[in-house]
C-alpha positions as CSV (number, residue, x, y, z in Angstrom):
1,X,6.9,-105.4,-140.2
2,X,4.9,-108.0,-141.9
3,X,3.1,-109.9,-139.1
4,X,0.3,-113.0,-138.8
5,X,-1.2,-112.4,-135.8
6,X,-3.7,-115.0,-133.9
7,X,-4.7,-114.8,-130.0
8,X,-6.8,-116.7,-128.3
9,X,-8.1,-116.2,-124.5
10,X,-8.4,-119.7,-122.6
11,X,-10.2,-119.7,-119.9
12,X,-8.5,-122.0,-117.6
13,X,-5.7,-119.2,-117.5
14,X,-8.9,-116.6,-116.9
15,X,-9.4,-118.9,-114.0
16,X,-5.4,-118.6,-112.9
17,X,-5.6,-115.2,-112.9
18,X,-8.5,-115.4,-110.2
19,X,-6.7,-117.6,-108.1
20,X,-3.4,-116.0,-108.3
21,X,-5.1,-112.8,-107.4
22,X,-6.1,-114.7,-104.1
23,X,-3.3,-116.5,-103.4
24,X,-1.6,-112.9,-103.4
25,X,-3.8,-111.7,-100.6
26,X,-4.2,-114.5,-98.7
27,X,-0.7,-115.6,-98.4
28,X,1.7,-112.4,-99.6
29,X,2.6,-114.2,-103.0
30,X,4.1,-111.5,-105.6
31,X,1.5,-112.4,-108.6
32,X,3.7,-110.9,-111.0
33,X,6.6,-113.1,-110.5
34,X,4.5,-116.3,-110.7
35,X,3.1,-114.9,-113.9
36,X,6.7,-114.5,-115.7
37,X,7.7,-117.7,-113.8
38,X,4.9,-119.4,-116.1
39,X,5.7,-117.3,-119.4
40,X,8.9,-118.4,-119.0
41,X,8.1,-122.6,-118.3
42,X,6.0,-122.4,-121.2
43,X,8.4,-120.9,-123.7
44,X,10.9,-124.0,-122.5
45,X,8.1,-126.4,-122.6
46,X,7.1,-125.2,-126.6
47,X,10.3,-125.5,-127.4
48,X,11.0,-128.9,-125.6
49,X,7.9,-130.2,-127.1
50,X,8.4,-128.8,-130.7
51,X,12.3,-129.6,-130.8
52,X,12.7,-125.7,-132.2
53,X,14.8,-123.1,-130.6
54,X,12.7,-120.1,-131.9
55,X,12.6,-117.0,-130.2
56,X,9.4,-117.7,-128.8
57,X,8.1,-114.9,-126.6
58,X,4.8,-115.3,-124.2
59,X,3.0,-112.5,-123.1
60,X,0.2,-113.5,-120.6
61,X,-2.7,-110.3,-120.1
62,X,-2.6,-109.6,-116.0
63,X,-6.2,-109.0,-116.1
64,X,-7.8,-111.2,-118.9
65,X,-5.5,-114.3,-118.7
66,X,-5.4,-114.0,-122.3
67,X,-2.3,-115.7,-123.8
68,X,-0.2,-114.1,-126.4
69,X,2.6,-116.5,-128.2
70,X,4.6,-115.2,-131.2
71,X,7.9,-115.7,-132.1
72,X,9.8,-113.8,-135.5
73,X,12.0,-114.8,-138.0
74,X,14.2,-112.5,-140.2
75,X,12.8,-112.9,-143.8
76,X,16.4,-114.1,-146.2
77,X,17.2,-115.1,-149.7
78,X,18.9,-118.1,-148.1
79,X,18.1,-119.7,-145.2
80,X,20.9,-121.1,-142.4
81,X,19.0,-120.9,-139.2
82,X,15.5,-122.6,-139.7
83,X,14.9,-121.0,-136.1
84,X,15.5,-117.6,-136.2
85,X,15.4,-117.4,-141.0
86,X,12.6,-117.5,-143.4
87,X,12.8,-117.7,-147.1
88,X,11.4,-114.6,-148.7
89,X,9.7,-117.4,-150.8
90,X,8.4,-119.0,-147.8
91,X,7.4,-115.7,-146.7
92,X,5.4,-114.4,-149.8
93,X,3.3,-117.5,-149.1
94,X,2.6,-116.4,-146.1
95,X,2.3,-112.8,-146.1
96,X,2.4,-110.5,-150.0
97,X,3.7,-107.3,-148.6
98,X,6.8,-109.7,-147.0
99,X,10.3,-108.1,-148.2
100,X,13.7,-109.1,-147.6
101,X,15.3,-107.8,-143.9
102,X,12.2,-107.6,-142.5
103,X,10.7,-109.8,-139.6
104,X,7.9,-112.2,-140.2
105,X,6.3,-113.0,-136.7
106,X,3.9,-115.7,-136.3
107,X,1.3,-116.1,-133.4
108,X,0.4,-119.6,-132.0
109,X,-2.6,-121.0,-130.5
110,X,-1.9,-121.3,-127.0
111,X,-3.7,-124.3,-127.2
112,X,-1.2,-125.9,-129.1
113,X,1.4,-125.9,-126.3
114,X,-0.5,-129.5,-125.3
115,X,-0.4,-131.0,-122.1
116,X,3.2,-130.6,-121.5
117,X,3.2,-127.1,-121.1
118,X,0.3,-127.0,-119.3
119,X,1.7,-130.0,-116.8
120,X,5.5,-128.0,-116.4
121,X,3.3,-124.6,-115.8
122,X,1.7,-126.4,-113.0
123,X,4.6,-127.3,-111.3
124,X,6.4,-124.5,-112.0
125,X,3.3,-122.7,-110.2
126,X,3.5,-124.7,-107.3
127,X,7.7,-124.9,-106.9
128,X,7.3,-121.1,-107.1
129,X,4.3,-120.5,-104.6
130,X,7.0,-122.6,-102.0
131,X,9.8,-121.0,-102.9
132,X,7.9,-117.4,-102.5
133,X,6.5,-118.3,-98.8
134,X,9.9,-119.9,-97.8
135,X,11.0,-116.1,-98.5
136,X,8.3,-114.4,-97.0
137,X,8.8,-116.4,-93.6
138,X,12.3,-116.1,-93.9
139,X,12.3,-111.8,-94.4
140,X,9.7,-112.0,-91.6
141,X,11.6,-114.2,-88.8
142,X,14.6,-113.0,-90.1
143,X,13.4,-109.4,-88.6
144,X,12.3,-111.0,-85.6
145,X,15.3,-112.4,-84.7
146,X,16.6,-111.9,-80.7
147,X,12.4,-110.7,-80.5
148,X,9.2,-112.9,-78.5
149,X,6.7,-114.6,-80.0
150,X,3.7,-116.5,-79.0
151,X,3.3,-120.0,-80.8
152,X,1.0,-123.1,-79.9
153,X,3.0,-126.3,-79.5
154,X,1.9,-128.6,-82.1
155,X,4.2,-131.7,-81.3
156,X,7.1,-133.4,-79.7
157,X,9.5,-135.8,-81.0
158,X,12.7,-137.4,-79.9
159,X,16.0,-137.7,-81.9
160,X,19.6,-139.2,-80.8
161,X,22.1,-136.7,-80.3
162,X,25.7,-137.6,-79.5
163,X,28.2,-135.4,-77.2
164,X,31.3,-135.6,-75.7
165,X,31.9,-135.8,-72.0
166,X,34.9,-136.3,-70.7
167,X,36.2,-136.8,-73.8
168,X,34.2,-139.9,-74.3
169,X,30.6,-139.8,-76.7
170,X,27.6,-139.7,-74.8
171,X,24.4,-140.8,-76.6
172,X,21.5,-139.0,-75.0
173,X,17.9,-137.8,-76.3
174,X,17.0,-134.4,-78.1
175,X,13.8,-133.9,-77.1
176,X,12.7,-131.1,-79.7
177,X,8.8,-129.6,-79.5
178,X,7.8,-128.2,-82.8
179,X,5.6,-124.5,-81.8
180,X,3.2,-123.1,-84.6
181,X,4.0,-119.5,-85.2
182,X,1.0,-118.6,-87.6
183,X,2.8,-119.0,-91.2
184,X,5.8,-120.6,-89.8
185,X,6.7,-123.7,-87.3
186,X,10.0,-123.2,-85.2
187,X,11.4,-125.7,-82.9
188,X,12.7,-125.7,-79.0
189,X,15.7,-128.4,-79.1
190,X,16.2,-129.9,-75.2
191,X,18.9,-127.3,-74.5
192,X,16.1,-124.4,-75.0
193,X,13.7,-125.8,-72.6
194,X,13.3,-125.0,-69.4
195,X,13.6,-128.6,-67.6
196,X,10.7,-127.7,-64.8
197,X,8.4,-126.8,-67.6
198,X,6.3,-129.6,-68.5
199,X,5.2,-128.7,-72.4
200,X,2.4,-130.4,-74.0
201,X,0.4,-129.9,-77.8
202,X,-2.1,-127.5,-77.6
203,X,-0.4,-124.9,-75.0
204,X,0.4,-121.6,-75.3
205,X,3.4,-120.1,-74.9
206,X,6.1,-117.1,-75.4
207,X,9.1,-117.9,-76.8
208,X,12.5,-116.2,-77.7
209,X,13.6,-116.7,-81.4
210,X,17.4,-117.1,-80.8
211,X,18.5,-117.8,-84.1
212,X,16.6,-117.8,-87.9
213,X,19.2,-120.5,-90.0
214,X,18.5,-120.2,-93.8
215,X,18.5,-123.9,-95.7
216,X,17.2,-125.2,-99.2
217,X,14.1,-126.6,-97.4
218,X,13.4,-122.9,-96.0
219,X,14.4,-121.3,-93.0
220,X,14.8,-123.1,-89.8
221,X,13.4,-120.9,-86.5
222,X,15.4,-121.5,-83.2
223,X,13.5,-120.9,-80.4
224,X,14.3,-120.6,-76.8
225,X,12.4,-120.4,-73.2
226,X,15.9,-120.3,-71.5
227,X,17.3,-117.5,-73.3
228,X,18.1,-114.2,-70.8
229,X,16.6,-112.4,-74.3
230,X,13.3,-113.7,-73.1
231,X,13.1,-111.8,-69.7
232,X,14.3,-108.5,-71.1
233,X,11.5,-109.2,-73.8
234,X,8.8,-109.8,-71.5
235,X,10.0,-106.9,-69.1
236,X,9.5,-104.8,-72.4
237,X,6.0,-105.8,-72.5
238,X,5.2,-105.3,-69.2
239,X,7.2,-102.2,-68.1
240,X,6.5,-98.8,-70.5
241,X,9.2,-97.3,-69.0
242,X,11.4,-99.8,-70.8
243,X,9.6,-99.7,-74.3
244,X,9.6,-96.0,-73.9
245,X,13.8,-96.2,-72.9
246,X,12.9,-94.2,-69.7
247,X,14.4,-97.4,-67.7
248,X,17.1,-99.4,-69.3
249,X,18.2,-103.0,-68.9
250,X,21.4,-102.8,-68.5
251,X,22.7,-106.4,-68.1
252,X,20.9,-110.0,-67.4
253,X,22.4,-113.4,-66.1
254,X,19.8,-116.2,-65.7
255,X,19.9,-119.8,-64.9
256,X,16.4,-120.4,-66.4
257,X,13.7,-121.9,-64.4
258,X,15.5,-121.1,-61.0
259,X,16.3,-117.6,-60.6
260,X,17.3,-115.1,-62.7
261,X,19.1,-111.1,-62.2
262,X,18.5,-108.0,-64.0
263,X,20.5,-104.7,-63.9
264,X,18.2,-101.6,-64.9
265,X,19.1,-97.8,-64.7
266,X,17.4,-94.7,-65.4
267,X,19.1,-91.0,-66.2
268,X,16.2,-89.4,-64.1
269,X,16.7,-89.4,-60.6
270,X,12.6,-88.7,-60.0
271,X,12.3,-92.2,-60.7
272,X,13.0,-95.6,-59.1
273,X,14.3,-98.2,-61.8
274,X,13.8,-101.0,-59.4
275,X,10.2,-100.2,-58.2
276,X,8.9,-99.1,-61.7
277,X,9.8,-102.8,-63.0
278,X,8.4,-104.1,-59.8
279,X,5.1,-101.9,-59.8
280,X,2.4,-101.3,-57.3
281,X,2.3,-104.3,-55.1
282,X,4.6,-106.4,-56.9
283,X,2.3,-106.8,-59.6
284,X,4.5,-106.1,-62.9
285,X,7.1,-108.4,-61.9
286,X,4.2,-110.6,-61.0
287,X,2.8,-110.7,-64.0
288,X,6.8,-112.0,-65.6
289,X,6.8,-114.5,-63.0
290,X,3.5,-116.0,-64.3
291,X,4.7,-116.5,-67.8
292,X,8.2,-118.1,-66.6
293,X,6.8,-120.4,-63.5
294,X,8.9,-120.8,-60.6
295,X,12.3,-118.6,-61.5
296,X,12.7,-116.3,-59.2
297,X,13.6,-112.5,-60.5
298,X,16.2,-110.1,-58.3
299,X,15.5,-106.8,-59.9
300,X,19.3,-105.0,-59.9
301,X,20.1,-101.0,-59.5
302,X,23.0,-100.6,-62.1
303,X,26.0,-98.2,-61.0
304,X,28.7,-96.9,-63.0
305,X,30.3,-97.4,-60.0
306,X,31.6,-101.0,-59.3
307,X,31.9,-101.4,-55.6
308,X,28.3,-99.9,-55.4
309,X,27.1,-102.3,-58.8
310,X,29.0,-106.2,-56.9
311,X,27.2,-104.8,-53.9
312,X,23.9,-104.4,-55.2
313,X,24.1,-107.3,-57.2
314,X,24.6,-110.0,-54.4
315,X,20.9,-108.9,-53.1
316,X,19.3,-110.2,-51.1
317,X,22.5,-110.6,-48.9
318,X,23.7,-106.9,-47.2
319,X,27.4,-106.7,-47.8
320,X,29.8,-104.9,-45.7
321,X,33.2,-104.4,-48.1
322,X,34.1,-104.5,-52.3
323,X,37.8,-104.0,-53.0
324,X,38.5,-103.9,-55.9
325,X,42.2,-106.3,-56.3
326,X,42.5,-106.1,-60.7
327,X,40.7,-104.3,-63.4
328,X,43.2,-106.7,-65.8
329,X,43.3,-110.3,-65.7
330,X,44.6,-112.5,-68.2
331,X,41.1,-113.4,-69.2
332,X,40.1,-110.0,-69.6
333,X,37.9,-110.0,-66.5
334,X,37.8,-107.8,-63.5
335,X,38.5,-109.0,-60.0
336,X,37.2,-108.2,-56.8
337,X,37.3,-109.4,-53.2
338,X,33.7,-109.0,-51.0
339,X,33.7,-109.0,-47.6
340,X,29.6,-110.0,-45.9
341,X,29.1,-110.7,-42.2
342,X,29.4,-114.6,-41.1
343,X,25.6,-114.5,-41.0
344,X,25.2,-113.4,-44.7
345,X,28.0,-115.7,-46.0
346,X,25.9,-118.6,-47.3
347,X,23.2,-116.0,-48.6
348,X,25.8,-114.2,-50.1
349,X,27.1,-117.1,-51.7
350,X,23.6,-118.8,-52.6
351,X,22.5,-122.5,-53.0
352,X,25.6,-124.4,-55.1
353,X,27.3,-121.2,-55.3
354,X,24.3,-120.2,-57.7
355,X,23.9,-116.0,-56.6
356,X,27.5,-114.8,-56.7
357,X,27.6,-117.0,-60.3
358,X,24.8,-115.0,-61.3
359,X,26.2,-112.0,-59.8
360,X,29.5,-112.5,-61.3
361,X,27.8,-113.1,-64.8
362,X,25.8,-109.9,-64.7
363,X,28.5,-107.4,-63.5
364,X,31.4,-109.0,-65.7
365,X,33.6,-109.2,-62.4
366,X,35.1,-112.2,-60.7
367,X,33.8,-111.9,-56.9
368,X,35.4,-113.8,-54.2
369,X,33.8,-113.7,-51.0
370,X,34.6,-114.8,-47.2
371,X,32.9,-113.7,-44.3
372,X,33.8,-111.1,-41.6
373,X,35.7,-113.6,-39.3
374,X,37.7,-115.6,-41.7
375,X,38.9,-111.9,-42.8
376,X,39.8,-111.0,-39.1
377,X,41.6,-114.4,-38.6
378,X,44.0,-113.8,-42.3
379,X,44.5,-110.4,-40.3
380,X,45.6,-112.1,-37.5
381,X,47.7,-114.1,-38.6
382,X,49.0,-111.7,-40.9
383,X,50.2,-109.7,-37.8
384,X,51.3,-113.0,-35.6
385,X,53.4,-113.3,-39.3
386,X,55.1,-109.8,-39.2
387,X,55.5,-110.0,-35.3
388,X,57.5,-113.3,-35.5
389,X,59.3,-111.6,-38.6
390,X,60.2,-108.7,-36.5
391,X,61.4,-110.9,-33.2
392,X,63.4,-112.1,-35.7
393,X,65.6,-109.6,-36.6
394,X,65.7,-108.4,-33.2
């Protein structure tokens, strides 16, 4: 193959090298894909600049940041593609040991491409280092996805939100905090904040990444401090038994920044689910209760059992009687009927109905429950029912 070779190393693309070498270890940038990213924007920008569609190839050294630029042409006794033919005339000119079939491949100066080349590299560069740390946060939250994180809120701004009420649109304000997570920035919409927290820039905080959305601009991190995700998360830091799946959490209903239940059970019977996420002197569940203010925590022993399961999940109110009425209703949820002494009834029931919601949401069963007297007066009048029934027929 007859062949005119001349390479030249530039220095500025020396330089590149460098930097791409830290910009790899710094931020996680593949240097190999910006490199072919920029062999490739300036074989478009030779060819833009030089009206040609040769088949210009550019090799840039890894190490060196010398530049290589050929392209070939097939030597021909008549030429029809001035892009891809040479005349063997032309060629003999060029190179004396030139024959006909052969390839005649011609280096250029790399300093020829001119300041376009250089000017679309340069962009290219810096469309590609975005487009390379968009992915990088995006594989990264995408695996942290229904995990904590700690963040630092940055800022807060305020954005109209519309919503239907009643079948009439509501304007209201969506308060949405914007947390620095290190090499990403999520955001808390209004619905993910707790509303007895007061956040400010410059606090610390753990939040729940509820969702990771994926958009042109890069990915978009949801995070949450209502979330039940962020208890169990926060028990798993606090309680080894639960990293270590010795004690499991079973089930979790929260109404965030008031109280909050847990369901937990362990297969050994040498140890006490409730008090191990408790701890000595309260001070595991302490420590929760400190991250997440003023929510209260009932720790829950699970049961496969659900009489024993409703039971324990009304705590703190002692209930005397679970019947179980349906295990089919129409919306696929259980039903049963709970029966607490008149003293109990309001505990039972909890401030605006709030810990048999709570209870209801963690055992997947609709509870409804009356006290001890109302249940004595039904009977009652049950019997005064069958008695008048009976007189009756007499």
């Amino acid at each position: 193959m007859a062949r005119k070779k001349k390479q030249a190393e530039d220095n500025s693309f020396k330089d590149f090298i460098e930097a791409l070498d830290e910009i790899n270890k710094t931020k996680g940038i593949d240097k190999e894909e910006i490199i072919v990213a920029v062999e490739q924007a300036l074989v478009a920008a030779y060819k833009k600049d030089t009206r040609t569609n040769v088949d210009l190839v550019v090799n840039i050294n890894r190490v060196s940041g010398a530049i290589d630029a050929f392209y070939s042409k097939q030597i021909v006794e008549e030429v029809e593609d001035e892009d891809r033919e040479i005349s063997l005339h032309e060629a003999l000119v060029l190179d004396k040991s030139a024959v006909l079939g052969a390839s005649m491949v011609t280096h250029i100066d790399p300093k020829g491409f001119g300041r376009i080349a250089t000017q679309n590299a340069k962009q290219l560069i810096i469309q590609k280092l975005k487009e390379s740390e968009r992915n990088i946060i995006s594989n990264t939250f995408m695996k942290k996805k229904d995990e904590m994180v700690t963040g630092v809120i940055q800022r807060e701004e305020y954005k109209e939100m519309r919503k239907m009420v009643h079948g009439e649109p509501i304007k209201e304000q969506n308060r949405i905090i914007h947390i620095d997570l290190g090499k990403a920035e999520g955001i808390m919409n209004s619905q993910n904040q707790v509303r007895s927290e007061h956040y400010h820039p410059g606090m610390r905080l753990k939040v729940y990444v509820s969702d990771v959305i994926l958009t042109p601009k890069g990915p978009q991190i949801i995070l949450s401090r209502t979330h039940p995700g962020l208890i169990r998360r926060l028990f798993e830091e606090e309680v080894a038994e639960i990293s270590d799946g010795i004690v499991e959490i079973k089930s979790i209903s929260r109404e965030a920044g008031s109280r909050s239940k847990m369901a937990v059970y362990t297969a050994d019977d040498q140890i006490d689910p409730v008090g191990t996420c408790i701890g000595p002197k309260g001070f595991r569940i302490q420590n929760v209760l400190n991250e997440i203010g003023d929510e209260k925590i009932d720790i829950i022993k699970y049961s496969e059992d659900p009489v024993e399961y409703i039971k324990n999940a009304l705590a703190p109110a002692d209930v005397l009687r679970v019947d179980i009425l349906q295990t089919e209703e129409e919306d696929g949820k259980n039903s049963a009927a709970v029966v607490v002494d008149d003293s109990q009834l309001s505990l039972a029931i909890g401030k605006d109905g709030q810990n048999v919601r709570l209870a209801a949401r963690l055992t997947g069963w609709k509870i409804d429950i009356k006290s001890k007297s109302s249940v004595q007066e039904e009977i009652k009048d049950d019997i005064e029912v069958i008695d008048d029934i009976i007189e009756t027929e007499e």
